[in-house]
Residue, then its C-alpha position, 0 to 999 in steps of 0.5 A: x487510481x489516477x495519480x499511480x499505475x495498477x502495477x505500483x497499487x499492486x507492488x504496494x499491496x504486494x508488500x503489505x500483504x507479506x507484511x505481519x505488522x503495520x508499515x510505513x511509507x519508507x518501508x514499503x518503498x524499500x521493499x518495493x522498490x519504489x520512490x517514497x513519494x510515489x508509495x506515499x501518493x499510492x497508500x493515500x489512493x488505497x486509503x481512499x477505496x478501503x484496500x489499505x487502513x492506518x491503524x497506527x500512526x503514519x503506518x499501513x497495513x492491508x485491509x480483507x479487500x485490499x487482499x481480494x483486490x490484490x488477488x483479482 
């Protein structure tokens, strides 16, 4: 996660975690407080080691080891 910080990775998780459906970039940022440009680099960096997937397009949705990362 060189681009974000763990606490950014873990807002954006957090979110996701809560969530019931697939979320896009813009949602998440609202929701956890973050600008859209740094959930959007943060989501493609969870993509990237499995915590977060797409499984619909341009939303996100947290993967089994997104949520054991989340909690530690």
């Amino acid at each position: 996660m060189a681009s974000q910080t763990p606490s950014e990775a873990n807002k954006v998780l957090s979110v996701l975690a809560k969530a019931t459906e697939p979320m896009g970039n813009k949602q998440v940022a609202e929701q956890s407080g973050l600008e859209s440009k740094k959930v959007s680099s943060t989501m493609n960096a969870l993509k990237k080691e499995g915590l977060v997937d797409s499984p619909v397009r341009c939303k996100y949705a947290i993967t089994a080891s997104g949520k054991k990362a989340l909690k530690g």
